[in-house]
C-alpha positions in Angstrom: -5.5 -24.9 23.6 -3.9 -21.7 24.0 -3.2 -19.7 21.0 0.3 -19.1 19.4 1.9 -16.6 17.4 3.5 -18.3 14.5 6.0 -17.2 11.8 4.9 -17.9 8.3 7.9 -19.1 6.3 8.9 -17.5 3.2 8.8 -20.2 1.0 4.9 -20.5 2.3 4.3 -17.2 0.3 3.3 -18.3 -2.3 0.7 -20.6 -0.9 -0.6 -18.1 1.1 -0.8 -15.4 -2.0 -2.9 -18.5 -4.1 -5.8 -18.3 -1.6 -6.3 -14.5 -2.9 -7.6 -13.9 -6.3 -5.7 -11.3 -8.4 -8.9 -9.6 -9.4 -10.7 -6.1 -8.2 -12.2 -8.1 -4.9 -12.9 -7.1 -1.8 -9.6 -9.1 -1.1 -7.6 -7.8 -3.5 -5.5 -5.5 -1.7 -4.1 -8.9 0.6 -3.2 -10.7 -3.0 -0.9 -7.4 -3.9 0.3 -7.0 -0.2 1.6 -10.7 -0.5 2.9 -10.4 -3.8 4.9 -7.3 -3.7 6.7 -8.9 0.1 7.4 -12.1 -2.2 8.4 -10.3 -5.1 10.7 -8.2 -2.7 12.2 -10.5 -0.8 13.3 -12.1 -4.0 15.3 -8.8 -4.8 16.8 -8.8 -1.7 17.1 -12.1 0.3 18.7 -10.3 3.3 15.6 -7.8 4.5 14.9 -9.4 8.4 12.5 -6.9 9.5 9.3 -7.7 7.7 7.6 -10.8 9.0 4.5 -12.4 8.4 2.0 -14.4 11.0 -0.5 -17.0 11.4 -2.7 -18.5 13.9 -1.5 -21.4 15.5 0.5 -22.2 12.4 -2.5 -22.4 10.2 -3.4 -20.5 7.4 -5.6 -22.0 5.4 -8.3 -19.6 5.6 -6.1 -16.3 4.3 -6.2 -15.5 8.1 -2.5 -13.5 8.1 -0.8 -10.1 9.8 2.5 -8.9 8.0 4.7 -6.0 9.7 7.4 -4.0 7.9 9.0 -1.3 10.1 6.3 0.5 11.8 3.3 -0.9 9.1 1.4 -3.5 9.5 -1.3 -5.1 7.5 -4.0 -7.6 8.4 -6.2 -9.7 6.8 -8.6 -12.8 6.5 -11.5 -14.5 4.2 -13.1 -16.2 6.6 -16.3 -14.1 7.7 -16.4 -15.2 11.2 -12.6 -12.7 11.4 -12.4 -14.6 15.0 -9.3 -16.0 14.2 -8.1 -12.5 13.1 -9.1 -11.5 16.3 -6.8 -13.7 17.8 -4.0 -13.3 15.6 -3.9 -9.7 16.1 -4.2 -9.9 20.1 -0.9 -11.6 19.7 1.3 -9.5 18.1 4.1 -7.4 19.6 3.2 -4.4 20.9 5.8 -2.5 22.3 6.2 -0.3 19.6 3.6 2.1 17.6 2.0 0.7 14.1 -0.1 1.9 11.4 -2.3 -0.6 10.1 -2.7 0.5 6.6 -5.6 -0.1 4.0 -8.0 -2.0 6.5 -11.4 -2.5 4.6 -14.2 -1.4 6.0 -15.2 -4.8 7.7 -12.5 -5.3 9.3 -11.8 -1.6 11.1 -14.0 -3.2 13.8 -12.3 -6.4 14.1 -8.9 -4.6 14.1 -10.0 -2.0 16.6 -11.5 -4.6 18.8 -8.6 -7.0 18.9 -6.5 -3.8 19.7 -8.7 -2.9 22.6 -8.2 -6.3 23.8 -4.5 -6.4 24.0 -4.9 -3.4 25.7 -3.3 -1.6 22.8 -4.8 2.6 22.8 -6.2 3.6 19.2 -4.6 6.9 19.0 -6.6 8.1 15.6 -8.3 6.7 12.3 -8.4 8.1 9.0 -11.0 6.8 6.2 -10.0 6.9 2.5 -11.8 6.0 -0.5 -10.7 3.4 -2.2 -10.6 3.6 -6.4 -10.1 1.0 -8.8 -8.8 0.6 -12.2 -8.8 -2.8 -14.6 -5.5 -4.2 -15.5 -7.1 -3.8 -19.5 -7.8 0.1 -19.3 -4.6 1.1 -17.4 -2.8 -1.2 -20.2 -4.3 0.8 -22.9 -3.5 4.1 -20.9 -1.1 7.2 -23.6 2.0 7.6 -21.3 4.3 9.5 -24.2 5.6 12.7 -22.2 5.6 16.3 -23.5 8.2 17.6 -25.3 10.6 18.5 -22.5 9.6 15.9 -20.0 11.6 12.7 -19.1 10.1 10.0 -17.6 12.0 7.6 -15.5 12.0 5.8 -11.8 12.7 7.6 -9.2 16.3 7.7 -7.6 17.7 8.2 -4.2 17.7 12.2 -4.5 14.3 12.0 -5.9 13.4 10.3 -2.6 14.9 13.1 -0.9 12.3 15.0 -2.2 9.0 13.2 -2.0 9.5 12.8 1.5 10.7 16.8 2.3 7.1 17.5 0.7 4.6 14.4 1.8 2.1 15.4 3.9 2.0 12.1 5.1 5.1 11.1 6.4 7.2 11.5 8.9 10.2 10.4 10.5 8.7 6.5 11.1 7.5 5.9 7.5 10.9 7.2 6.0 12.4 3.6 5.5 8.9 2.1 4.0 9.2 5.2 1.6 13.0 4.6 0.6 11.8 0.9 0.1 8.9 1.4 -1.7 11.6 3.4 -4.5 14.3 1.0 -4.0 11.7 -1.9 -4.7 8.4 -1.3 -5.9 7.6 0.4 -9.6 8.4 4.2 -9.1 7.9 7.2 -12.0 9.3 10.6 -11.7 8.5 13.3 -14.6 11.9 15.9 -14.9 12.3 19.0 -17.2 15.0 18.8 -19.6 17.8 20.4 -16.4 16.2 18.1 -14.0 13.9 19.3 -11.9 11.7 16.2 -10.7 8.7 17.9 -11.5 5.6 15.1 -10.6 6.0 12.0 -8.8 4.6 8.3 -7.6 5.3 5.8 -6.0 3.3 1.9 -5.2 2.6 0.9 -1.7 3.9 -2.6 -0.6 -0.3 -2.7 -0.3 -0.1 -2.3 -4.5 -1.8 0.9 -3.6 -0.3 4.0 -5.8 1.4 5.9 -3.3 2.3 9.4 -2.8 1.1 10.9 -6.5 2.1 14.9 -6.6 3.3 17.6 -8.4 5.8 20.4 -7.2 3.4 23.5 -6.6 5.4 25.2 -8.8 4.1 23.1 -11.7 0.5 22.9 -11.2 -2.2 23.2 -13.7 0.5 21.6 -16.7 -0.8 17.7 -16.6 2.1 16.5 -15.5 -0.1 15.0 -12.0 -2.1 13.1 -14.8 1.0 12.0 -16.3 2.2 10.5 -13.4 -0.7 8.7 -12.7 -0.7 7.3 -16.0 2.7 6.0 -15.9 2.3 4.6 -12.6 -1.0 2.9 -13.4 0.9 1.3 -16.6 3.9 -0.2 -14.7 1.9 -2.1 -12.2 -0.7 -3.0 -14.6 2.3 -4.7 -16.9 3.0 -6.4 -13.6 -0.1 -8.6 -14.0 -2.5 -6.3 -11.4 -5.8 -4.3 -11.6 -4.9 -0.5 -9.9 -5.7 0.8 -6.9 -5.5 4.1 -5.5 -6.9 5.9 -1.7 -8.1 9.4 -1.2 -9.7 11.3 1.2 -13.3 12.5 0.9 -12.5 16.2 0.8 -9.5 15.7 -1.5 -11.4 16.9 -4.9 -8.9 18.0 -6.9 -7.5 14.3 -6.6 -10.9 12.6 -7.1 -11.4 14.4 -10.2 -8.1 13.3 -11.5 -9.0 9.3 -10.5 -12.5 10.2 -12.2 -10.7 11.7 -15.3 -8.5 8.4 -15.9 -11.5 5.5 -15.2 -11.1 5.1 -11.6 -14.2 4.2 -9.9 -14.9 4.2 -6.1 -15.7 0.7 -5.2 -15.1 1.1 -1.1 -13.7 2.5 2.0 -10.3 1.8 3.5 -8.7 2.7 6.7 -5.6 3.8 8.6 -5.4 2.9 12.0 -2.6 4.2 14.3 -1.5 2.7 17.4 -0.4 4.9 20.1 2.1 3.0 23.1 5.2 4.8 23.1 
């Protein structure tokens, strides 16, 4: 039999997302990914671009691949990952992705299947992954100072995060307007303003892009944000997750500070064919 490429329906969603269990698993990360495509497609019925796939039409065993843009996400409970394997071989190409978030059991499997389908691996990144309980980021103080507004982030504020994001670029600037447009957002402003600390949630229900304007430094207002971020997806039923990398202290202390605590490794792996 030879293998085929097969769209998953939307109304499957849901199936697919009950295989996953909405606790701080090693699987965890598909249950959010799943959820947050479900819970934006129901916002907007009219988004084309993000697609998910199975093997062969089946999948029963959590075996999926989603794409959004230039993202992509992959995958599986079932330990043997050959039918990952396969699945990934037969995706299109013919533009670059990032696979984002990969668990550590899966880089090779990902990075194998790539090799495969004759796909170059221009670069990795490792990250550690941190996790927070539903209950403690429920319980977390998100009153602002005196001064400081809190609210989600808008267009301009956008604008912003990605003029200063070390990690995007021109590629990841239509996940990024998504993730605000869609996903829970907080921005802390000063009383003329000025967006001061910000973050945002992965489609991954990773929190995404947490930072203050240098000009604000050493005035909590990073903590803040995490706080408030950590609460809103928290009241949206989920545990909280959050990536660094190893050499990013001040950030590890801040996770540390608030609960988090390191529970793996996760992985971003760029393709390179154009």
């Amino acid at each position: 039999m030879v293998d085929k490429l097969t769209e998953i329906a939307r109304r499957d969603l849901p199936i697919l997302k009950s295989l996953y269990t909405p606790d701080g698993s090693k699987n965890y990360i598909a249950f959010a990914t799943v959820d947050t495509y479900i819970r934006w497609f129901e916002q907007d019925p009219n988004v084309k671009h993000i697609k998910f796939f199975c093997l062969n039409g089946d999948f029963s065993d959590g075996t999926f691949v989603v794409t959004d843009h230039n993202v992509a996400f992959a995958d599986t409970f079932n330990e043997s990952y050959d039918r990952l394997s396969r699945l990934l071989q037969l995706i299109d190409y013919s533009k670059d992705y990032i696979f984002q978030n990969i668990r550590a059991e899966l880089l090779p499997v990902v990075t194998n299947a790539l090799e495969k389908a004759n796909v170059p691996v221009d670069h990795c990144i490792e990250f550690l992954l941190y996790h927070l309980t539903q209950e403690k980021a429920l319980k977390l103080d998100v009153q602002p100072p005196k001064g400081i507004e809190l609210r989600s982030l808008t267009e301009s504020d956008v604008e912003k995060v990605i003029s200063v994001w070390a990690h995007c670029d021109q590629k990841t600037i239509p996940l990024i307007q998504a993730m605000a447009k869609y996903n829970p957002s907080v921005g802390a402003l000063t009383e003329d303003g000025t967006l001061v600390a910000w973050a945002l949630r992965y489609p991954t229900g990773l929190i995404a892009a947490l930072q203050t304007d240098e000009l604000f430094f050493g005035k909590g207002f990073g903590g803040l944000a995490l706080r408030c971020i950590s609460k809103k997806i928290a009241e949206l039923g989920h545990h909280v997750f959050g990536a660094v990398s190893e050499n990013n202290a001040a950030s590890i202390s801040l996770l540390h500070k608030h609960g988090f605590k390191m529970i793996n490794v996760l992985h971003l792996i760029y393709t390179k064919v154009t």
